[in-house]
C-alpha positions as CSV (number, residue, x, y, z in Angstrom):
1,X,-124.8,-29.7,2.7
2,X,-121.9,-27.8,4.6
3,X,-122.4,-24.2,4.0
4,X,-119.9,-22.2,2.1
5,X,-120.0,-18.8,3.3
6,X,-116.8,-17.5,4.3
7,X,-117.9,-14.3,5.6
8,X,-120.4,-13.7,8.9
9,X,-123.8,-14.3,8.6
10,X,-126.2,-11.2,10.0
11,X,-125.1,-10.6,13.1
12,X,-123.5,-13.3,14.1
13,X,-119.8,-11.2,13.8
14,X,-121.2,-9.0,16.7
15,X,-122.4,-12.1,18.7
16,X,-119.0,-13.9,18.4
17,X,-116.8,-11.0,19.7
18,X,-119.7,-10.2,22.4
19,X,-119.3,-14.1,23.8
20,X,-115.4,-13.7,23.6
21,X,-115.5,-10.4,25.3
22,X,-116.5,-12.3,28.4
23,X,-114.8,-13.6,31.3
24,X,-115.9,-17.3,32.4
25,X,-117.8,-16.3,34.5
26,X,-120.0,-14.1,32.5
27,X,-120.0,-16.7,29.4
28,X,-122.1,-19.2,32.5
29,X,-124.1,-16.6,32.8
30,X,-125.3,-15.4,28.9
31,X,-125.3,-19.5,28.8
32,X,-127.8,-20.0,31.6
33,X,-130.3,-17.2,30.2
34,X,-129.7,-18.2,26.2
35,X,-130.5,-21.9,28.0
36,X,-133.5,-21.2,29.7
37,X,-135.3,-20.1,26.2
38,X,-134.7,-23.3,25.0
39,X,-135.1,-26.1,28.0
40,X,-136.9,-26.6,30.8
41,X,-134.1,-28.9,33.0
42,X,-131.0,-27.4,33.4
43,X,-128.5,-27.5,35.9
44,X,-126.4,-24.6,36.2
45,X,-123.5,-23.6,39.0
46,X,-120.2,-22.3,39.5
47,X,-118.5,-25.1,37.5
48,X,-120.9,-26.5,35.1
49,X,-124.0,-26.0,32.6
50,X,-125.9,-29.5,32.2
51,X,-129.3,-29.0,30.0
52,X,-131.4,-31.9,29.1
53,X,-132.8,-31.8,25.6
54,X,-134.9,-34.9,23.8
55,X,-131.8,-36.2,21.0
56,X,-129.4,-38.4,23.0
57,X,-126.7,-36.3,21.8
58,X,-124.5,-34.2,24.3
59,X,-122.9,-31.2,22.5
60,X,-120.0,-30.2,24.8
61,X,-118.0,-26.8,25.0
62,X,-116.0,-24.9,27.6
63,X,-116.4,-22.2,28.9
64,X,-112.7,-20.7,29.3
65,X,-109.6,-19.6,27.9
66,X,-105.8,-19.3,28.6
67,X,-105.7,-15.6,28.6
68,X,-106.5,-13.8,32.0
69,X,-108.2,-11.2,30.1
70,X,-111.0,-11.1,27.6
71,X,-109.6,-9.4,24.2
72,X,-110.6,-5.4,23.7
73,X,-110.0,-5.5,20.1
74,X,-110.9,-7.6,16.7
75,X,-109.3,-7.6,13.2
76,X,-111.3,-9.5,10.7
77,X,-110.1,-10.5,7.3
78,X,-113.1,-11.0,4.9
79,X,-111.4,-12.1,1.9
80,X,-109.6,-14.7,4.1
81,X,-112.3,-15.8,6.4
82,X,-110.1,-15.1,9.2
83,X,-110.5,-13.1,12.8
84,X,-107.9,-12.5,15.6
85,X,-107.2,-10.1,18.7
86,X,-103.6,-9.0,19.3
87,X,-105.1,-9.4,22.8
88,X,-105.5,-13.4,22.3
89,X,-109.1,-14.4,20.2
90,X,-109.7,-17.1,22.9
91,X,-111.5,-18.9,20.1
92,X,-110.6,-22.1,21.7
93,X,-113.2,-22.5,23.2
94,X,-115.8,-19.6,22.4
95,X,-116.0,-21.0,18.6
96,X,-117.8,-23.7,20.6
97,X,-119.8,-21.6,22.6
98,X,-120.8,-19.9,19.8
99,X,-121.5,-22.8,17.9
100,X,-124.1,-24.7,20.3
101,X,-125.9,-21.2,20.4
102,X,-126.0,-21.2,16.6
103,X,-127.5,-24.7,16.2
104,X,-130.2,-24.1,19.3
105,X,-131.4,-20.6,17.6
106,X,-131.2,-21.6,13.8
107,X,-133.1,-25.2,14.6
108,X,-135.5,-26.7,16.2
109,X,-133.0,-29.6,17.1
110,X,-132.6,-29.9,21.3
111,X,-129.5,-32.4,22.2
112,X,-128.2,-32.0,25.9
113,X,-126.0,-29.6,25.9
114,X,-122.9,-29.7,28.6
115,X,-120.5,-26.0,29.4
116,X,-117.4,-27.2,31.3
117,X,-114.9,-24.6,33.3
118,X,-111.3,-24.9,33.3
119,X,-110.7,-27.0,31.0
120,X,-107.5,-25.4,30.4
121,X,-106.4,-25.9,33.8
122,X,-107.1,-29.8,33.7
123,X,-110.7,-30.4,32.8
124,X,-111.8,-29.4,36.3
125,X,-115.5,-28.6,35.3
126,X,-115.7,-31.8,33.9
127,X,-114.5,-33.4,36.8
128,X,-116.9,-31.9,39.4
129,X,-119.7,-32.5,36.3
130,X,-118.9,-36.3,36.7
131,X,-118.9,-36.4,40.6
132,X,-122.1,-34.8,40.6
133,X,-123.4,-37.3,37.5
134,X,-121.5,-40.7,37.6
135,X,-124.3,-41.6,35.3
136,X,-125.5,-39.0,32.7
137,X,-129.3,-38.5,33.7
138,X,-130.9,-39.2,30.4
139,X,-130.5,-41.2,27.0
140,X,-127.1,-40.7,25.7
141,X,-125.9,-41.9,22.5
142,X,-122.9,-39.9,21.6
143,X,-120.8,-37.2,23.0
144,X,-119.9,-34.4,20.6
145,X,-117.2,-31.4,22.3
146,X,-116.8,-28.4,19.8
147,X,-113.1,-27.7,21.2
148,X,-110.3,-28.7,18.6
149,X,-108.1,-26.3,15.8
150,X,-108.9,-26.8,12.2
151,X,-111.0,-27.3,9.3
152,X,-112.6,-31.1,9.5
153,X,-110.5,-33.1,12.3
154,X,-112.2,-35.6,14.4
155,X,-110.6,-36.5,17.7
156,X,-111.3,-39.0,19.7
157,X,-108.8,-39.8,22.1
158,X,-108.8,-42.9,24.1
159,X,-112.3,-44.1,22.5
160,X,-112.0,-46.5,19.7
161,X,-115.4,-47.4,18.5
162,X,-115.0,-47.9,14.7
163,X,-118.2,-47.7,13.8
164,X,-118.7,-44.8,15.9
165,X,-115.7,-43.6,14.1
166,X,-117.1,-44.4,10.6
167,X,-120.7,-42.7,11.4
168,X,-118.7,-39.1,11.8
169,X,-116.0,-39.8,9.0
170,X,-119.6,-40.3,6.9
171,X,-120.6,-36.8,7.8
172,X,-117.7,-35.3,6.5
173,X,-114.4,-35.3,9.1
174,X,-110.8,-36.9,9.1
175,X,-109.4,-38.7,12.2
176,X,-107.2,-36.7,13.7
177,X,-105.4,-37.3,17.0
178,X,-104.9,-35.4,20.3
179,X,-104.1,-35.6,23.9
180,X,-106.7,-33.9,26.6
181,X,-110.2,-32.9,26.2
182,X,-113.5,-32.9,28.6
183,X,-114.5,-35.9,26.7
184,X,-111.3,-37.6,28.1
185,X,-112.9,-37.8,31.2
186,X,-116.2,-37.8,30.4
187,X,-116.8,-40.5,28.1
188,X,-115.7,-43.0,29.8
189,X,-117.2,-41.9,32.9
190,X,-120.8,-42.1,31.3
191,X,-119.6,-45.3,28.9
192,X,-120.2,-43.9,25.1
193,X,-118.5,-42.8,22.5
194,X,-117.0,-39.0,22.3
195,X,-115.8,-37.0,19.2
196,X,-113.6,-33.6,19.3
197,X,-114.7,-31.7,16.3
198,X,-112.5,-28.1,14.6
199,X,-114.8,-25.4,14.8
200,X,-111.8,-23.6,12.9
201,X,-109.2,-21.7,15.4
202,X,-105.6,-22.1,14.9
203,X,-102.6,-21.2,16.9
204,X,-104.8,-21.6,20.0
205,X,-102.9,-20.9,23.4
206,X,-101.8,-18.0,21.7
207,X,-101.9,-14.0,20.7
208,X,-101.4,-15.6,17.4
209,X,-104.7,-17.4,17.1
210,X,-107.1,-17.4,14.4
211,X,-110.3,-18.0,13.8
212,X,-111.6,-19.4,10.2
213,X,-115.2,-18.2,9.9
214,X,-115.8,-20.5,7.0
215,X,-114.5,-23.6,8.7
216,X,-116.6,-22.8,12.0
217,X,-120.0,-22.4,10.1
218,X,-118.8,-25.9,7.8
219,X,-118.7,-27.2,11.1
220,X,-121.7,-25.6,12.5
221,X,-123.7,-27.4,9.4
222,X,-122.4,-30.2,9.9
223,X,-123.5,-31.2,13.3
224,X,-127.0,-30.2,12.6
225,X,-126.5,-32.9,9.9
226,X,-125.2,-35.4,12.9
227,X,-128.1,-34.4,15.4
228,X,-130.9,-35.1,12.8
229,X,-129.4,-38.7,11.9
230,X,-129.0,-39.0,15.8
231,X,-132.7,-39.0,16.2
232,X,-133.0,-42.1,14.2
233,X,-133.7,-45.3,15.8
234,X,-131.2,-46.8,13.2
235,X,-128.3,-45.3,15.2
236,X,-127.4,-47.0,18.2
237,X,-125.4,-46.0,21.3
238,X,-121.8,-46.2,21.0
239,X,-120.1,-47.8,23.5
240,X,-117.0,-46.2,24.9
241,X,-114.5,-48.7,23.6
242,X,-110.9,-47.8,25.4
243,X,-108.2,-48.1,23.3
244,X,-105.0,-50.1,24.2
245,X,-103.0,-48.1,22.3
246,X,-102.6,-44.4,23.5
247,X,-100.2,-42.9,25.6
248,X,-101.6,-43.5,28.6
249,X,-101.7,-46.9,28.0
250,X,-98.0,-46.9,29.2
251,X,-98.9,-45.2,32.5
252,X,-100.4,-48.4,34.4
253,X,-99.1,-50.0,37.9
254,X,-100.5,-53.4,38.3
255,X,-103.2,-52.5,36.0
256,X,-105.0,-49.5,37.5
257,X,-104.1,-46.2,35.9
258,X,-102.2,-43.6,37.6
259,X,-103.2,-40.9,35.1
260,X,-105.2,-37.9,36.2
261,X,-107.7,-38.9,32.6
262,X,-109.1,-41.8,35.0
263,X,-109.3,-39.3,38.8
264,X,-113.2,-38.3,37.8
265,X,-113.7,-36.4,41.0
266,X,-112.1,-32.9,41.3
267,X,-108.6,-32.8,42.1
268,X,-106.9,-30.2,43.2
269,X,-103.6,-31.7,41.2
270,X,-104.9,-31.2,37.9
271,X,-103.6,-27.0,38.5
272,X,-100.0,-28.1,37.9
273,X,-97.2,-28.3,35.3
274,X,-96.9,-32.3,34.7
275,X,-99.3,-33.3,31.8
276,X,-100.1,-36.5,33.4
277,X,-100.1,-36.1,36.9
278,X,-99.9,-32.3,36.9
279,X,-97.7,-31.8,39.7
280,X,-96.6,-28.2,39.8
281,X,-92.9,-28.7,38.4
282,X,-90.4,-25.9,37.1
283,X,-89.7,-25.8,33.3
284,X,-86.3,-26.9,33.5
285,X,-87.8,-30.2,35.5
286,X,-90.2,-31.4,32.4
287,X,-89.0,-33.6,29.6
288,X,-90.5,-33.1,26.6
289,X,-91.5,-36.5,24.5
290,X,-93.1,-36.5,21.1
291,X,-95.3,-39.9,19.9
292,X,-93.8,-40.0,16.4
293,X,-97.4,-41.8,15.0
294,X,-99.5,-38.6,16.1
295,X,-96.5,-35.6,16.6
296,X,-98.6,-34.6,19.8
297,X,-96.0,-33.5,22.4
298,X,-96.5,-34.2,25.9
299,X,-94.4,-32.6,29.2
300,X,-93.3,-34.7,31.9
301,X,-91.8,-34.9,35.0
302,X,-89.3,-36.9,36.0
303,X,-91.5,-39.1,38.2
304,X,-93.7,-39.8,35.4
305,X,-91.3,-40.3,32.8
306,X,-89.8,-43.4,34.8
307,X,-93.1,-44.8,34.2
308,X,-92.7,-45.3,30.7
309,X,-89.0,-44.6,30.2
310,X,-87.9,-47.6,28.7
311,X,-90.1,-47.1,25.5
312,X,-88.3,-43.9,24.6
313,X,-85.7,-43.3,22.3
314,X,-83.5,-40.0,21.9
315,X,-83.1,-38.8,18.7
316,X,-78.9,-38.1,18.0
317,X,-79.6,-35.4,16.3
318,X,-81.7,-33.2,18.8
319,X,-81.9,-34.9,21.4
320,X,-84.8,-34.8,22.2
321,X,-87.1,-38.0,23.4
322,X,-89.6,-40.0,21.1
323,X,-91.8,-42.6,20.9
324,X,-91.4,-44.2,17.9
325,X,-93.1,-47.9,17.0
326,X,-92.2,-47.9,13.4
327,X,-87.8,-48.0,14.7
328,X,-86.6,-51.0,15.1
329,X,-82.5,-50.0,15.1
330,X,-80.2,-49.3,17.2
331,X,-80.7,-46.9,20.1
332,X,-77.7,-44.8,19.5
333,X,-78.6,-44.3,15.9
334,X,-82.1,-42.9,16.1
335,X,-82.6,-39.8,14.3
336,X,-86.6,-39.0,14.8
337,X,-89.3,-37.9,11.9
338,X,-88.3,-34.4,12.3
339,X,-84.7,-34.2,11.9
340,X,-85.1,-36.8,8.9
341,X,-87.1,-34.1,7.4
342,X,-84.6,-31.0,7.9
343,X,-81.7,-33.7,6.6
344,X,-84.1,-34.4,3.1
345,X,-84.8,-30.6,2.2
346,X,-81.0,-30.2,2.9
347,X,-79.7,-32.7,0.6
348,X,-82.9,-31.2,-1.7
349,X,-81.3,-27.8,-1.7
């Protein structure tokens, strides 16, 4: 069952604030010794961790954060479970980190366990990983990346196995939806399944961002429930099943994608501004369009905006572009989910 403590256990509070204390650098480091207790075949360099275990589960986590600095100082809130740094916690990702240390020292359970870089500069670890390993180099069944805000989301991006789906909704998430991950890349580079799971930070990318200890450790049981099942012969491998229906579905030319999701090798583009092709593109020069089925905003440039142009409508109200299946009226009459809201608590009041 999901533990309930909302409060550290032992000494883990010291541990967490010692792992986000580090630079990225540093956290490959503590990884490669913490590894090396625990495997025997690991792969460790400038941009990646790779350790083999013997469950054909990869447990997947990055390595940095947004801030250029490692935070000095903690606040923690025991009677709300909650931690921050007016520094910026850069719990996205070290509540993964610290997660796939918890599991390897509190069980005896050994899935391969992957430590990207830069995934907030474009999932550059995870593209070098994949250049170096078309082909993950042992039994895979499942990927599992400990990266996304929350209490019990489950993200899975451009994968749509449903009963790969159904087999983590049964351990106790809810399908959630996002936009760029490691498993982006990496699952359908290797050809299985992949799952984002919250390990409990909120307002990431931010000094604002929390950290729920309860929801990371609910979390942190959880997955020890996933790896034991894994084990079983009675689970299969999940395909990676692509879905048609994402954004970057719209971002095709005669078929092949043009995204950078689908550019496995490192590429030096993936530094820029432009979430899809991440050209380095001034604020003023990105578009800003919101899918009105997930609310995940994406920025654009112009270039890649003509891709997919004629599929978004501008809300009169705001103006600001959507893309919005559900509307079927006229163009110049769209007012999007958000501006209907502000409009009902108005008439409310």
């Amino acid at each position: 069952m999901p533990s309930e403590n909302l409060i550290f256990r032992g000494n883990d509070r010291k541990l967490f604030q010692n792992i986000c204390s580090l630079t990225q650098k540093r956290v490959l480091n503590v990884m490669d010794q913490v590894l090396h207790k625990y495997y025997d075949d690991i792969d460790v360099n400038r941009s990646f961790i790779l350790a083999k275990g013997n469950i054909p589960v990869a447990l997947v986590a990055h390595a940095d954060t947004v801030f250029k600095t490692p935070p000095r100082t903690f606040y923690f809130d025991e009677e709300k479970s909650t931690m921050w740094s007016p520094d910026g916690l850069g719990a996205d990702d070290r509540a993964g980190i610290f997660s796939i240390i918890k599991v390897l020292m509190e069980t005896p359970l050994r899935p391969h366990i992957v430590i990207t870089t830069d995934e907030e500069c474009g999932c550059i670890g995870a593209g070098k990983l994949i250049a170096k390993y078309p082909k993950f180099p042992a039994p895979l069944k499942f990927l599992v990346q400990l990266d996304r805000r929350g209490k019990q989301d489950s993200v899975y991006y451009d994968c749509e196995n449903e009963d790969f789906e159904k087999f983590i909704t049964d351990h106790g998430f809810v399908t959630a939806y996002g936009t760029l991950s490691d498993i982006s890349l990496l699952a359908p580079a290797w050809k299985v399944a992949a799952v984002n799971l919250s390990v409990g930070y909120q307002n990431e990318h931010s000094v604002s961002e929390t950290l729920n200890i309860g929801y990371m450790y609910n979390t942190i049981d959880k997955v020890k429930k996933i790896l034991e099942d894994a084990k079983s012969d009675e689970v299969p491998v999940y395909e990676y099943v692509e879905s048609p229906s994402t954004w970057r579905s719209f971002l095709t030319e005669n078929g092949k994608s043009v995204s950078k999701h689908y550019d496995y090798a490192y590429n030096p583009r993936w530094l820029g501004d432009c979430e899809i092709c991440n050209c380095t593109a001034e604020p003023t020069e990105l578009l800003t369009i919101t899918w009105a089925s997930t609310m995940e905003e994406v920025e654009v440039c112009i270039s890649c905006f003509s891709r997919f142009s004629d599929k978004v409508t501008w809300c009169k109200e705001c103006g600001e572009g959507w893309i919005d299946s559900d509307y079927h009226g006229e163009v110049a009459d769209y007012v999007c989910p958000l501006c209907k809201r502000k409009k009902e608590k108005t008439y409310a009041l």
